[in-house]
C-alpha positions as CSV (number, residue, x, y, z in Angstrom):
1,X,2.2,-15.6,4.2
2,X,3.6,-13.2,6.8
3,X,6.8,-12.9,7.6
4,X,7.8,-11.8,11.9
5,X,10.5,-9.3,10.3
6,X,9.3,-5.7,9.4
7,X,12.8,-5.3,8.0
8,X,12.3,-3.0,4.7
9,X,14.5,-3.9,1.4
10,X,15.4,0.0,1.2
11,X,17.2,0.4,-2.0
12,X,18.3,4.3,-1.0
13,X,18.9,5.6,2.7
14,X,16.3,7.9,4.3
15,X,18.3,11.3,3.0
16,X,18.0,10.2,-0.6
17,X,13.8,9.0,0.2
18,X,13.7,12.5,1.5
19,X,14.6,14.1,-1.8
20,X,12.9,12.2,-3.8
21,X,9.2,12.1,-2.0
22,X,7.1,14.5,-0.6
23,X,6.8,15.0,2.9
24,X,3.6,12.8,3.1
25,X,5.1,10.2,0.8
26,X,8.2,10.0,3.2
27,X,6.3,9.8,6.3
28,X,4.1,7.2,4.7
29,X,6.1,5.4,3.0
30,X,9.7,5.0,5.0
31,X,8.3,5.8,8.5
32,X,5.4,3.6,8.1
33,X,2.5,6.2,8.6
34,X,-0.9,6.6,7.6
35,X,-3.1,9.3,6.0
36,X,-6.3,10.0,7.5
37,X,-9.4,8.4,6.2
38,X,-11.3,9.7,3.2
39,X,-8.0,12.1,2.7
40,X,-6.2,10.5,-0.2
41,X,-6.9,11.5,-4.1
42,X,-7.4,7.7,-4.7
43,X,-10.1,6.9,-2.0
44,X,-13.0,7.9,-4.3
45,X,-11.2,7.1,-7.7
46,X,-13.0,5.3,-10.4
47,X,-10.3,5.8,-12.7
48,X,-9.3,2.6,-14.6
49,X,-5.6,2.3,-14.7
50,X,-2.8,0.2,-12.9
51,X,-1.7,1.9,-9.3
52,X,1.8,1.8,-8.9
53,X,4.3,2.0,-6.2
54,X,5.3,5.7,-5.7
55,X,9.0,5.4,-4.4
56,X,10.1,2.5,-7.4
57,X,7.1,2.4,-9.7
58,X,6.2,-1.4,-9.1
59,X,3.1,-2.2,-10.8
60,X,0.9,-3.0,-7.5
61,X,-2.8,-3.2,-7.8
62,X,-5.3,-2.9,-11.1
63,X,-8.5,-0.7,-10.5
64,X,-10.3,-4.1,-12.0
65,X,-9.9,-5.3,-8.2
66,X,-10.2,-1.5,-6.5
67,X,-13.6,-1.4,-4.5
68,X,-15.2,0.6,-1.6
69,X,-14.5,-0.8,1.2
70,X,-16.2,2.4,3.7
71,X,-12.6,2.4,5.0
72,X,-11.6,5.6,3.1
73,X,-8.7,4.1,1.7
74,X,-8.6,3.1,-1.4
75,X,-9.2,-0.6,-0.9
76,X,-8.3,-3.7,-3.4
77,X,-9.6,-7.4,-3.3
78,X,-6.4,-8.8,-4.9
79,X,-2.8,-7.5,-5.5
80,X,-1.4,-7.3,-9.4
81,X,1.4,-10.1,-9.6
82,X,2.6,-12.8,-6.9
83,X,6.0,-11.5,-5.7
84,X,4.8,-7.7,-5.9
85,X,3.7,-7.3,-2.4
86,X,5.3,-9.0,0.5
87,X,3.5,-9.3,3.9
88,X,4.8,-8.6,7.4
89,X,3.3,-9.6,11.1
90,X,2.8,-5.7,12.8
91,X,2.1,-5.6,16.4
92,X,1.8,-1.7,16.8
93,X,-0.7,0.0,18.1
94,X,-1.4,-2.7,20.2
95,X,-3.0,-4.5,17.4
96,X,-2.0,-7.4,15.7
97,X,-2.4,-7.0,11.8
98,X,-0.5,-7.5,8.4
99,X,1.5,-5.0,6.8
100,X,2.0,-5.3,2.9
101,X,5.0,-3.0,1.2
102,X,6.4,-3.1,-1.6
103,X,8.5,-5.9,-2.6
104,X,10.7,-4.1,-4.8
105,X,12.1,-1.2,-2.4
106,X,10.2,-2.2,0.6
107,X,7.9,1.3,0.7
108,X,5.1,1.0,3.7
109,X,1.8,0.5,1.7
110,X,-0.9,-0.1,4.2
111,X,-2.8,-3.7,5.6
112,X,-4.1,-6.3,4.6
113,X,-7.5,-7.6,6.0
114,X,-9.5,-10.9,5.4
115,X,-12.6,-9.0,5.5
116,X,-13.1,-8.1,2.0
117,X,-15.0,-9.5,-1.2
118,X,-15.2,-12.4,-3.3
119,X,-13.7,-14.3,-4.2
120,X,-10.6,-13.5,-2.0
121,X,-11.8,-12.1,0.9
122,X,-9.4,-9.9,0.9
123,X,-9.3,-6.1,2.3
124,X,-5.8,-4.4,0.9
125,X,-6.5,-1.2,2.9
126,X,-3.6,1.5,0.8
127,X,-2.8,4.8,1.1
128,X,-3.1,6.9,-1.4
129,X,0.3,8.1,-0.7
130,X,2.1,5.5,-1.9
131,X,0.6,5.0,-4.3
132,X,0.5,6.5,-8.5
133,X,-2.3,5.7,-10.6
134,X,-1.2,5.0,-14.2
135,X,-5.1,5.7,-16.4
136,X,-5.7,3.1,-19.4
């Protein structure tokens, strides 16, 4: 369920984020931005593996559950483990959607949708980003 705070769990200030992640990654992750569609190295990946969280290395999502969505993020009908992701109510934009981050160190991850496939119906729309694809 969503929560009404955005308030992130940041286990490091900004300055220390900044050293530690690329531009992108910062701006992503910490200032909660997006990359433009069709963009990120994980949009078209087929790659099996476990995507983890780039700022804490959180296991996140398993490519069993990655689809194309059309989006041109990379898109996921389920997340990897209850208590990995943790949803927030975001109004900007003048839109009302969900936010998901990580749960771990609170890293901006992307939205959450209930347009996707069976048999969640489910849409977790990610940025590649924030994202680091660990192959099988």
């Amino acid at each position: 369920m969503a929560s009404d705070d955005n308030n992130n769990n940041n286990n490091n200030n900004n300055e220390a984020w900044q050293d530690r992640l690329t531009p992108e990654q910062f701006a992503i992750c910490r200032l909660k931005g997006t990359e433009p569609p069709f963009s990120g190295q994980y949009a078209d990946c087929q790659t099996p593996g476990v995507y983890h969280c780039v700022c804490c290395g959180a296991a996140l999502f398993s490519s069993a559950t990655k689809y194309d969505s059309g989006s041109g993020w990379p898109s996921f009908w389920a997340f990897i483990a209850a208590g990995n992701i943790t949803e927030h109510i975001d109004a900007s934009h003048g839109m009302r959607r969900v936010e998901v981050t990580c749960s771990a160190c609170g890293s901006h991850l992307g939205h959450v949708f209930r347009d996707g496939p069976e048999p969640t119906g489910l849409r977790y729309c990610i940025n590649s980003a924030a994202l680091e694809l660990k192959p099988l």
